[in-house]
VMD Tcl script that builds the backbone (N, CA, C; Angstrom):
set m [mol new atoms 444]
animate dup $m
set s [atomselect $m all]
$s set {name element resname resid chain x y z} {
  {N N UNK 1 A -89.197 -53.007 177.508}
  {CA C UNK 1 A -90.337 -52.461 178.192}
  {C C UNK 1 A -89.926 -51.212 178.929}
  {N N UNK 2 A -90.945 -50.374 178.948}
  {CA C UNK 2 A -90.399 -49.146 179.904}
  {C C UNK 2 A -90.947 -49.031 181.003}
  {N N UNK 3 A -90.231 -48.599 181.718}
  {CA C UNK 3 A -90.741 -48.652 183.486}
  {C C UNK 3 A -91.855 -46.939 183.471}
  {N N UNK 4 A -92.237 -46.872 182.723}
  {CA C UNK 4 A -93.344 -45.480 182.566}
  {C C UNK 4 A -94.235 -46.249 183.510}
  {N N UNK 5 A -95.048 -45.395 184.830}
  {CA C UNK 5 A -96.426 -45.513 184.788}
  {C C UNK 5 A -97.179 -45.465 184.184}
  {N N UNK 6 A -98.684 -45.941 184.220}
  {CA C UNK 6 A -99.943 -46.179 183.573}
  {C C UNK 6 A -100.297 -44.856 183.761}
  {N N UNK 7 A -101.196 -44.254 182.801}
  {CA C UNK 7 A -101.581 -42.791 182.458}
  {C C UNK 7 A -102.799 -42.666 183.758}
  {N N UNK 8 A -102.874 -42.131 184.479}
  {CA C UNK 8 A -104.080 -41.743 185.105}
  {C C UNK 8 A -105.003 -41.044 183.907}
  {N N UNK 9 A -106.710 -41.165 185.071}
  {CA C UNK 9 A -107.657 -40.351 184.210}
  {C C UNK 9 A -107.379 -38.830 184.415}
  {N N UNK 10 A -107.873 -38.226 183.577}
  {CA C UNK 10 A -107.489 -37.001 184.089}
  {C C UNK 10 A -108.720 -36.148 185.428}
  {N N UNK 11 A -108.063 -35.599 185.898}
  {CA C UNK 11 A -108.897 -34.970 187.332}
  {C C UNK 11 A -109.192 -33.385 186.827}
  {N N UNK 12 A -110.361 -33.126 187.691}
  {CA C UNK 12 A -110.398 -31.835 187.577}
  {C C UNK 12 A -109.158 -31.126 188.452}
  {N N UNK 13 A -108.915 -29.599 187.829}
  {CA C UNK 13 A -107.706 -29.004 188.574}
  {C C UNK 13 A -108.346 -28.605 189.975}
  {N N UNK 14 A -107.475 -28.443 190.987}
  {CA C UNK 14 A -107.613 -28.305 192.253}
  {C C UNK 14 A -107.594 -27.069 192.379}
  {N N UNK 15 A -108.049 -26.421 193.692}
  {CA C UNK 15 A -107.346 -25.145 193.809}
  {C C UNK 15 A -107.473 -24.905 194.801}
  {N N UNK 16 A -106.873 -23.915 195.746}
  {CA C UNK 16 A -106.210 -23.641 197.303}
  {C C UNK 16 A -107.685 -22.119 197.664}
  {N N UNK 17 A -108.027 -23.473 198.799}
  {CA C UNK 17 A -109.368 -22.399 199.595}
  {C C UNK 17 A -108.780 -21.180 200.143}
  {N N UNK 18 A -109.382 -20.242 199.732}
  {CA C UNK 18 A -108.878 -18.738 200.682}
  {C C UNK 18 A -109.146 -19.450 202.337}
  {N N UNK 19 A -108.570 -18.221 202.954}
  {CA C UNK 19 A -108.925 -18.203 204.354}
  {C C UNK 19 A -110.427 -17.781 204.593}
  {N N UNK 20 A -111.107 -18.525 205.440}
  {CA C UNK 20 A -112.631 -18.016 205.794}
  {C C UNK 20 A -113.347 -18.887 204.855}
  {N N UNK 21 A -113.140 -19.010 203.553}
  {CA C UNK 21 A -114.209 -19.865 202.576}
  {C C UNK 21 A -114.163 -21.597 202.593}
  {N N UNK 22 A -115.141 -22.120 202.934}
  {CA C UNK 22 A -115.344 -23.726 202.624}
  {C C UNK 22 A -114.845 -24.180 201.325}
  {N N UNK 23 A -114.557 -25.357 201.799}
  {CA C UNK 23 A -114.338 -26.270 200.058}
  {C C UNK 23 A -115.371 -27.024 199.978}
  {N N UNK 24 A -116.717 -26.429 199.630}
  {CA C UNK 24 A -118.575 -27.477 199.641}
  {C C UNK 24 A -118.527 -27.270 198.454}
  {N N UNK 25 A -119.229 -27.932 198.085}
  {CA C UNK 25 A -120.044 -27.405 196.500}
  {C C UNK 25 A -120.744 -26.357 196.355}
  {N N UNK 26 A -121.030 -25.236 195.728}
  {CA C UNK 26 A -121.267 -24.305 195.273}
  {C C UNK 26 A -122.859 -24.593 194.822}
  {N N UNK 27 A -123.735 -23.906 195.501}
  {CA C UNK 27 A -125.259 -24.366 195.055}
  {C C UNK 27 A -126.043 -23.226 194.382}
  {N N UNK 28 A -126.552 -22.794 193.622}
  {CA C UNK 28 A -127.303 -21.307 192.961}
  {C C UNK 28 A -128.249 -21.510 193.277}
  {N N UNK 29 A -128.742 -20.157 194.016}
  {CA C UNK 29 A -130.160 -19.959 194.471}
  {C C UNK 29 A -130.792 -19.297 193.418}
  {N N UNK 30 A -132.289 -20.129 192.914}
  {CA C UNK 30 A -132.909 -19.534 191.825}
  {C C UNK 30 A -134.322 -18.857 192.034}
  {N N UNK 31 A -134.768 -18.705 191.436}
  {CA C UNK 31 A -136.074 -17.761 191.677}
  {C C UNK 31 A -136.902 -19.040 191.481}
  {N N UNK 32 A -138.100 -18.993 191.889}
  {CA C UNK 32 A -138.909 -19.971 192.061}
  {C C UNK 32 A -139.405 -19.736 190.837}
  {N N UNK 33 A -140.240 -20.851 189.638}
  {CA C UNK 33 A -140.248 -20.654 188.566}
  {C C UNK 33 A -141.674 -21.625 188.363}
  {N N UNK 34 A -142.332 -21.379 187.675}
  {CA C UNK 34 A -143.850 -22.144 187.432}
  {C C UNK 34 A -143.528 -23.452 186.536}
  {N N UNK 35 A -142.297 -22.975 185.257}
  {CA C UNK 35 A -141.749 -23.827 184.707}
  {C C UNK 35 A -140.962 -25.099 185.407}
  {N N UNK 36 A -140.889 -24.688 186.759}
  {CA C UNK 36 A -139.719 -25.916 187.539}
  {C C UNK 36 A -140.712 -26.771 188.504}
  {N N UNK 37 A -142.166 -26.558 188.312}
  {CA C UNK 37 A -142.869 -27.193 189.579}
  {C C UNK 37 A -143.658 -26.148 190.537}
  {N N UNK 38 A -142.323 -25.905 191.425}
  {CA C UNK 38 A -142.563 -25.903 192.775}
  {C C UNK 38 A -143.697 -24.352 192.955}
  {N N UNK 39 A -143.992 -23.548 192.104}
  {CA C UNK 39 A -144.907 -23.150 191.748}
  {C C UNK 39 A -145.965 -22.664 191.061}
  {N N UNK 40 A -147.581 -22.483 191.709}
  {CA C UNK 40 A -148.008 -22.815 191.061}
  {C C UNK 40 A -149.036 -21.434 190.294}
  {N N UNK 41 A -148.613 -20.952 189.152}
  {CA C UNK 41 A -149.258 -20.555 188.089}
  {C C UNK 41 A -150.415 -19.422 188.924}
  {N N UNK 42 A -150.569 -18.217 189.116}
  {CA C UNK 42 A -151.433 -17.370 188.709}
  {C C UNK 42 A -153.053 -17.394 188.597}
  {N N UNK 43 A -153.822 -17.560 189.482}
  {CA C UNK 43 A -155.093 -18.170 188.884}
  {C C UNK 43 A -155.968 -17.355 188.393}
  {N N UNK 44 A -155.156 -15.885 188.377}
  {CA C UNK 44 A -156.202 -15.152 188.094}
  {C C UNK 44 A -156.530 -14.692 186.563}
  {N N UNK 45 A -157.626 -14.783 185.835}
  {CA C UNK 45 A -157.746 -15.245 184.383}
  {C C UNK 45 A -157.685 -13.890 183.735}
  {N N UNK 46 A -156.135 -13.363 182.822}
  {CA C UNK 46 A -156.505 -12.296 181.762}
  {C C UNK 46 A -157.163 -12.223 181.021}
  {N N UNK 47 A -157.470 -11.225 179.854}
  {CA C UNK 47 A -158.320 -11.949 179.107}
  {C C UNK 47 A -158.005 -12.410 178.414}
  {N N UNK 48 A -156.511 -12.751 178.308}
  {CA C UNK 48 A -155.655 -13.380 177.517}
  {C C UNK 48 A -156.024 -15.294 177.722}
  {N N UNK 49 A -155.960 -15.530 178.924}
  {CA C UNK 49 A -156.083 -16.583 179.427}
  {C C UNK 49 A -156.983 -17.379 179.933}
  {N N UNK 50 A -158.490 -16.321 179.597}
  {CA C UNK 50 A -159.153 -16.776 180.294}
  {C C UNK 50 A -160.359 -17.409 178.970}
  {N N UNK 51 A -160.736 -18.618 179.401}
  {CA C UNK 51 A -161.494 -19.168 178.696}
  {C C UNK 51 A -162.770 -18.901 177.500}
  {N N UNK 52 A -163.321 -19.527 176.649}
  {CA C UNK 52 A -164.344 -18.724 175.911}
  {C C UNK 52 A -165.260 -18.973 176.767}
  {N N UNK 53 A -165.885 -20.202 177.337}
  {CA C UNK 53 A -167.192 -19.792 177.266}
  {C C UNK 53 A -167.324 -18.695 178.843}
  {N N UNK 54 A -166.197 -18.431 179.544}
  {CA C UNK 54 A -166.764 -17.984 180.565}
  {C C UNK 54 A -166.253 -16.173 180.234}
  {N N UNK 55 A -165.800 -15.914 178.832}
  {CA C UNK 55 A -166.087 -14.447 178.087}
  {C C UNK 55 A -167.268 -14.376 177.860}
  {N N UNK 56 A -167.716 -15.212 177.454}
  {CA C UNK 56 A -169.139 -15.263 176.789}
  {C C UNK 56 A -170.110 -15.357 177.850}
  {N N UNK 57 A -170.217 -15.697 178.607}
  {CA C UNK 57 A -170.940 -15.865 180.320}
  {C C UNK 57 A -170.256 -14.261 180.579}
  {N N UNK 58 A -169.873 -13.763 180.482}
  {CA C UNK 58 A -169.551 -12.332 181.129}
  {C C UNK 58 A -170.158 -11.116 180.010}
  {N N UNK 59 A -169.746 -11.742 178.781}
  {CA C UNK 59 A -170.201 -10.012 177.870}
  {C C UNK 59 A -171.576 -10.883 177.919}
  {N N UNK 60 A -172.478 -11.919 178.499}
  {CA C UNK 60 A -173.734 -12.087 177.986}
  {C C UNK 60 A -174.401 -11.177 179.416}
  {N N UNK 61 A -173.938 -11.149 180.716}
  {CA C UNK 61 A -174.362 -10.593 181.946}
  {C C UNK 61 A -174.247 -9.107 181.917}
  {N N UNK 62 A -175.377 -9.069 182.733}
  {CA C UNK 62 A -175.694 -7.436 183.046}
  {C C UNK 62 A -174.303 -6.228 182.930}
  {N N UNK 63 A -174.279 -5.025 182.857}
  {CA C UNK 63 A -173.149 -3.837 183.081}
  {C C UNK 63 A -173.892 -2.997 184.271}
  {N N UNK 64 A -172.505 -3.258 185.034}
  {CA C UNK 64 A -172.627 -2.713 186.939}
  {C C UNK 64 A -172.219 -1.349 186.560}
  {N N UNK 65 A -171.888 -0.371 187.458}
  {CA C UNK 65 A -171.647 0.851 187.816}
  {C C UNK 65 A -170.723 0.920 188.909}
  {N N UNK 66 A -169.738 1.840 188.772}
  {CA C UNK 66 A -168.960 1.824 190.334}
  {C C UNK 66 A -168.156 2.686 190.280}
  {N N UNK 67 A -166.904 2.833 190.967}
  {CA C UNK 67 A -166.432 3.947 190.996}
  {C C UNK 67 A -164.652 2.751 191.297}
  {N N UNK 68 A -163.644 3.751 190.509}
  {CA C UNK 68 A -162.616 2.867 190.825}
  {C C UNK 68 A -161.718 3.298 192.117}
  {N N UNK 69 A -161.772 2.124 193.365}
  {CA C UNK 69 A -161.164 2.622 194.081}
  {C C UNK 69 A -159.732 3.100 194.830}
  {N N UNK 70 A -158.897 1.647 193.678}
  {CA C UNK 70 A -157.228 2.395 193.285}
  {C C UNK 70 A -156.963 1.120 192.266}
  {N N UNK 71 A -155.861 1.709 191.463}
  {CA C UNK 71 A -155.256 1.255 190.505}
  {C C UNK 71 A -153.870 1.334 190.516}
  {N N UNK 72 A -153.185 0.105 190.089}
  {CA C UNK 72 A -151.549 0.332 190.413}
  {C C UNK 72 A -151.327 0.095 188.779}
  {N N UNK 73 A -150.312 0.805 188.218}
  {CA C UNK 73 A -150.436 0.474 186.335}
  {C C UNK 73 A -148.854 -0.497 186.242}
  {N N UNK 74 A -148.145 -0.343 187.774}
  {CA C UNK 74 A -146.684 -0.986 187.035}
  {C C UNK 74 A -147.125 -2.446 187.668}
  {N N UNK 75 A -147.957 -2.739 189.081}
  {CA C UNK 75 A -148.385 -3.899 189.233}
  {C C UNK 75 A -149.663 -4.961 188.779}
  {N N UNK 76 A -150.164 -3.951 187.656}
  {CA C UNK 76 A -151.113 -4.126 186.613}
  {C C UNK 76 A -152.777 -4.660 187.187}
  {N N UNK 77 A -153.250 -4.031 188.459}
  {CA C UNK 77 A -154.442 -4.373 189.360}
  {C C UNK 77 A -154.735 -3.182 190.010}
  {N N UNK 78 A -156.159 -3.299 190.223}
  {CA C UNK 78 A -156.752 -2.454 190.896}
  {C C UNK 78 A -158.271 -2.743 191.499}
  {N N UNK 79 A -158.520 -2.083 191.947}
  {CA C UNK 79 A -160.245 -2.769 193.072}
  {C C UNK 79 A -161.138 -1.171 192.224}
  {N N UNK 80 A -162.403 -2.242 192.405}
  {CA C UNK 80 A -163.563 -0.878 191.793}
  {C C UNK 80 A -164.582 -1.592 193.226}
  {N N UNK 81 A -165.004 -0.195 193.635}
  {CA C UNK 81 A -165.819 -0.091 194.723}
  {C C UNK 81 A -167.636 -0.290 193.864}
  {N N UNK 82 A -168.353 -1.245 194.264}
  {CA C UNK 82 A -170.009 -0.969 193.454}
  {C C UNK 82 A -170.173 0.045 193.962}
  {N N UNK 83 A -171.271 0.774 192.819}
  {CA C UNK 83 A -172.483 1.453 193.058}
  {C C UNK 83 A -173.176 1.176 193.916}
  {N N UNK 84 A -174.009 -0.202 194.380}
  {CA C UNK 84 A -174.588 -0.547 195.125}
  {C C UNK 84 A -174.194 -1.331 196.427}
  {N N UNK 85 A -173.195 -0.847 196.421}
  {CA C UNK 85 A -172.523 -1.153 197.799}
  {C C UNK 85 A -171.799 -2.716 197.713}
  {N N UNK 86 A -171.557 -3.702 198.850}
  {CA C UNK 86 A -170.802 -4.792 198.374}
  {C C UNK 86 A -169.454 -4.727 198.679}
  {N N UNK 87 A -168.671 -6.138 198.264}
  {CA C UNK 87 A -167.604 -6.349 198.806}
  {C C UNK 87 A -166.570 -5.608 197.017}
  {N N UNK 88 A -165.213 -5.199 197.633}
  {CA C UNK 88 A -164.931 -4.725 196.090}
  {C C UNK 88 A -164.671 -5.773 195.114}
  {N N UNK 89 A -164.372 -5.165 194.349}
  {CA C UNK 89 A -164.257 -5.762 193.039}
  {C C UNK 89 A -162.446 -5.869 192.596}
  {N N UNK 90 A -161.923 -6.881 191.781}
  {CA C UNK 90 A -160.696 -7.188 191.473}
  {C C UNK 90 A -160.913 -6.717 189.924}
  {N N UNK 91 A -160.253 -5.626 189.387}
  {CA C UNK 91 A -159.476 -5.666 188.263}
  {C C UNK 91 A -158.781 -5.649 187.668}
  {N N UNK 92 A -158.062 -6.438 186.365}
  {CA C UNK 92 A -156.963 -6.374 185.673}
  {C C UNK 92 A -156.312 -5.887 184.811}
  {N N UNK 93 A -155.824 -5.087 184.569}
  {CA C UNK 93 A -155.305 -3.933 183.413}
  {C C UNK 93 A -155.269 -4.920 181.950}
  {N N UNK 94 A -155.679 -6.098 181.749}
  {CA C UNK 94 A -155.919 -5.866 180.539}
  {C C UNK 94 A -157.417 -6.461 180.205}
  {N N UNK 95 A -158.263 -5.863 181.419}
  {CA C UNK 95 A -159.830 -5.880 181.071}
  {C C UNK 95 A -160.447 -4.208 180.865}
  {N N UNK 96 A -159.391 -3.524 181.365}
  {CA C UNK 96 A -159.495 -2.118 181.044}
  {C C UNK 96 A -159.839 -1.588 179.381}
  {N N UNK 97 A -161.187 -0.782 178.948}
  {CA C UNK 97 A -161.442 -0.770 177.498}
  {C C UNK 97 A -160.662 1.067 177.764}
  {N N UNK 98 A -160.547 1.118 176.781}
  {CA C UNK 98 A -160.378 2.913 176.621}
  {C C UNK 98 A -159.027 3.261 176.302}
  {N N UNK 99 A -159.068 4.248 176.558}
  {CA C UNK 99 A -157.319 5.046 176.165}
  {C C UNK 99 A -156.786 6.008 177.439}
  {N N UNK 100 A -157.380 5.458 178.556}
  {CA C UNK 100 A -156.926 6.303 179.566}
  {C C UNK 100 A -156.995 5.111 180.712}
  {N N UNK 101 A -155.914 5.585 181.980}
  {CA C UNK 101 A -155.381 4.683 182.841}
  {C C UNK 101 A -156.511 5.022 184.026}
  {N N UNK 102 A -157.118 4.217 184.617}
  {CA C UNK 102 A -157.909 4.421 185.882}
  {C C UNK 102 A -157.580 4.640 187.003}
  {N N UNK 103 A -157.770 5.801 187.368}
  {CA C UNK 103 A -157.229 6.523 188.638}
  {C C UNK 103 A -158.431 6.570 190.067}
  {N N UNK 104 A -157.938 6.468 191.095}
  {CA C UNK 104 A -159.031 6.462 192.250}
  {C C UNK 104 A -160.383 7.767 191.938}
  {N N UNK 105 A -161.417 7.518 192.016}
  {CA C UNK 105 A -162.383 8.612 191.574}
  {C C UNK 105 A -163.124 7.978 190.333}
  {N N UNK 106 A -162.388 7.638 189.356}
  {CA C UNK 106 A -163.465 7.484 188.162}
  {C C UNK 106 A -164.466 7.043 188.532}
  {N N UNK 107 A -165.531 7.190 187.757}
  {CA C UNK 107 A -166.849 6.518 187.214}
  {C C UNK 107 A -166.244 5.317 186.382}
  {N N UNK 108 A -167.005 4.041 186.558}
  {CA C UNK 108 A -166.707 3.259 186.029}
  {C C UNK 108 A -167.725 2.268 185.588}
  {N N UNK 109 A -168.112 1.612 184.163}
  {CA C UNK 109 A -169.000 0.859 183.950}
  {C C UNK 109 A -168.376 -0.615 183.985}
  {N N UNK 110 A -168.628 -2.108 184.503}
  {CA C UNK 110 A -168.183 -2.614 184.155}
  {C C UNK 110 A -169.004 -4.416 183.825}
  {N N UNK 111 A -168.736 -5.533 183.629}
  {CA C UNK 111 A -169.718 -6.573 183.622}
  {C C UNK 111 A -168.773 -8.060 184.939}
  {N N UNK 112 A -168.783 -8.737 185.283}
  {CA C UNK 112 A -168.557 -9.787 186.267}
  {C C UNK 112 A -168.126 -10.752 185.696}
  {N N UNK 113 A -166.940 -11.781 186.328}
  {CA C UNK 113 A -166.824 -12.732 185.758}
  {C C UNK 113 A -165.938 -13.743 186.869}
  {N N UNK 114 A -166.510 -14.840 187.350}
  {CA C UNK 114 A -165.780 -15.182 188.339}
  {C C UNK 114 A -164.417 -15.584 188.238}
  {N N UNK 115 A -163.787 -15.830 189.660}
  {CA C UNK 115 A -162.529 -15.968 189.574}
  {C C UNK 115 A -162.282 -17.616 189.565}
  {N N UNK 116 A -161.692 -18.570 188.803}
  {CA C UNK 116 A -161.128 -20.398 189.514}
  {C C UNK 116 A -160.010 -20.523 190.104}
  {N N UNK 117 A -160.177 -21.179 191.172}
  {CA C UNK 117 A -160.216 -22.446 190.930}
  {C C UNK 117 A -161.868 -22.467 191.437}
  {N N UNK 118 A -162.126 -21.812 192.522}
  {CA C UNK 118 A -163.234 -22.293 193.296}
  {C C UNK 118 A -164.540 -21.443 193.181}
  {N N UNK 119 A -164.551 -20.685 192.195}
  {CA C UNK 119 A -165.141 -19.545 191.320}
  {C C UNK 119 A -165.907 -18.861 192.769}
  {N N UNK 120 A -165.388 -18.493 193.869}
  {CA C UNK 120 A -165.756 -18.075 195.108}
  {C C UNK 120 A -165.844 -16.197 194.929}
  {N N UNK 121 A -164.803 -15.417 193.880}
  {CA C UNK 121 A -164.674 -13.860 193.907}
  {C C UNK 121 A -164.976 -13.475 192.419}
  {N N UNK 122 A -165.084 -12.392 192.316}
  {CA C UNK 122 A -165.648 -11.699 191.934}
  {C C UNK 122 A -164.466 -10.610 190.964}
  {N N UNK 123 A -164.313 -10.472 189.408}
  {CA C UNK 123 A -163.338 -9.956 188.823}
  {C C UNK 123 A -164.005 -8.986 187.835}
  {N N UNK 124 A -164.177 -7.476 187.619}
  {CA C UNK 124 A -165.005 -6.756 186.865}
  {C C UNK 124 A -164.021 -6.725 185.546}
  {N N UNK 125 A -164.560 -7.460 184.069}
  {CA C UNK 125 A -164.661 -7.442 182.729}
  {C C UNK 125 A -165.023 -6.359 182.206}
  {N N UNK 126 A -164.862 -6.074 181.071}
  {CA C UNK 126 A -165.077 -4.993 180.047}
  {C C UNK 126 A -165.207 -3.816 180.843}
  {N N UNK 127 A -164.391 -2.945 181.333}
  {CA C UNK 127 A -164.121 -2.066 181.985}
  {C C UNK 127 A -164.088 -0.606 181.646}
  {N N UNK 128 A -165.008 0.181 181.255}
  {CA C UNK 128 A -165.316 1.206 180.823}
  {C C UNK 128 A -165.050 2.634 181.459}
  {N N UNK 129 A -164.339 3.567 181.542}
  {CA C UNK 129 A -164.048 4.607 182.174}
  {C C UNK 129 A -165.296 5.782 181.582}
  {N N UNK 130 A -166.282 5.807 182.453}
  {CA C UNK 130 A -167.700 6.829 181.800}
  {C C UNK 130 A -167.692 7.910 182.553}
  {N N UNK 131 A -166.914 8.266 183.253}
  {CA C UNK 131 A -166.518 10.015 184.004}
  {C C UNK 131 A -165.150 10.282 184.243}
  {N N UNK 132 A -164.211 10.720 184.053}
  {CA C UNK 132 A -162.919 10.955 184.928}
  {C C UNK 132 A -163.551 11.927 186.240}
  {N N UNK 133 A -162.341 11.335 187.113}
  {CA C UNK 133 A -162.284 11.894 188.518}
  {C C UNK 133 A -162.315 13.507 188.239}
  {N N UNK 134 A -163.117 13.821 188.885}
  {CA C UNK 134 A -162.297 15.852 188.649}
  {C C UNK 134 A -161.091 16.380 189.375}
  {N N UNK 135 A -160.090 16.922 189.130}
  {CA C UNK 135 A -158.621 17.475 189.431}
  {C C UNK 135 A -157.941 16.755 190.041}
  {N N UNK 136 A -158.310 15.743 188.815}
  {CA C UNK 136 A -157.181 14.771 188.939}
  {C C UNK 136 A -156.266 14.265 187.331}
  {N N UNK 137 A -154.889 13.830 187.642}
  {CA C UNK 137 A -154.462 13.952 186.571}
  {C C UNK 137 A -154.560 12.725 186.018}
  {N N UNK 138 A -154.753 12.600 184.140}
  {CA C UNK 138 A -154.916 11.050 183.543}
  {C C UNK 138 A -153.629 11.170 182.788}
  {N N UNK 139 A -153.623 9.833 182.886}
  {CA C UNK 139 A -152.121 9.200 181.908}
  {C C UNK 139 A -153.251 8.682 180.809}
  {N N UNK 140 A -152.500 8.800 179.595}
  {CA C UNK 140 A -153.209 7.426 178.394}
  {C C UNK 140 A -152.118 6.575 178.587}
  {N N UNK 141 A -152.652 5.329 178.109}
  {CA C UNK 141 A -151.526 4.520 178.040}
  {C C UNK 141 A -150.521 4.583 177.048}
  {N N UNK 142 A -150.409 5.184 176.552}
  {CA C UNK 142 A -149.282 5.490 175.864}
  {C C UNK 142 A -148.298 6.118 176.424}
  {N N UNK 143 A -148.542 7.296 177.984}
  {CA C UNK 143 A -147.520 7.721 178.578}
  {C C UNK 143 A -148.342 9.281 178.646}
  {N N UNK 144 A -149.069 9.994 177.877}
  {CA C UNK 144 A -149.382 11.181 178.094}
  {C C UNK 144 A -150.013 11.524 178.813}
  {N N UNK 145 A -149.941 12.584 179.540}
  {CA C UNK 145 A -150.361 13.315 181.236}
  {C C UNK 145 A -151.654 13.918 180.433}
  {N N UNK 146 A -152.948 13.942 180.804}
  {CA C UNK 146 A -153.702 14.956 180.960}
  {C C UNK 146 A -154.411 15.534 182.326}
  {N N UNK 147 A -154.161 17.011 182.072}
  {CA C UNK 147 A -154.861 17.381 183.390}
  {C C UNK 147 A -156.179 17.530 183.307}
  {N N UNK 148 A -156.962 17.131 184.185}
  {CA C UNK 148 A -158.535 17.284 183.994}
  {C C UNK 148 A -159.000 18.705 185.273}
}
mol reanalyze $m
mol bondsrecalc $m
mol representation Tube
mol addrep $m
């Protein structure tokens, strides 16, 4: 018989804490994620996402008038002020129709479609640019500057 010890399991390797740093476990801080739970999803409906019959409840309702009162294109939103006065309006760059980016000033035609969970606001659909601002400059979405 041989006087050998019994094999231990094997351990993870150790290693020698600098000065100043803990020996804790190491935790990664992540971005909060819709996929993980803890939040919750966007309620505001593209038209990607947003349901049929309440497209169809919107291209079946009246076309408002207004004027757009700013637009952000890299945070993809912007507010249109009515024609007839009122609280503004929420829009989404991909309810925008046309080939040009909406800048504060336009003329704007557009139709309503509420917002859920609690259908309480108000989001302008089919979004029509029917004047550009005067001396002011348009992007198309493709990237090209025009000066008006």
């Amino acid at each position: 018989m041989s006087s050998e010890p019994p094999p231990q399991p094997l351990q993870p390797p150790t290693h020698q804490t600098s000065v100043g740093l803990l020996d804790t476990p190491r935790t990664r801080d992540r971005s909060p994620s819709p996929l993980r739970g803890n939040v919750v999803p966007s309620p505001l409906p593209t038209r990607r996402t947003r349901t049929f019959s309440a497209t169809v409840r919107a291209s079946q309702g009246p076309v408002y008038k207004g004027v757009c009162k700013c637009f952000c294109r890299s945070k993809g939103h912007g507010f249109i002020t009515p024609a007839d006065g009122g609280p503004d309006i929420f829009l989404h760059i991909s309810d925008v129709e046309g080939e040009y980016v909406p800048v504060e000033g336009d003329e704007v035609t557009y139709k309503m479609c509420s917002i859920p969970p609690k259908n309480e606001k108000l989001q302008a659909v089919e979004v029509v640019i029917t004047h550009l601002a005067p001396g002011t400059k348009h992007e198309t979405w493709s990237g090209h500057v025009i000066s008006n």
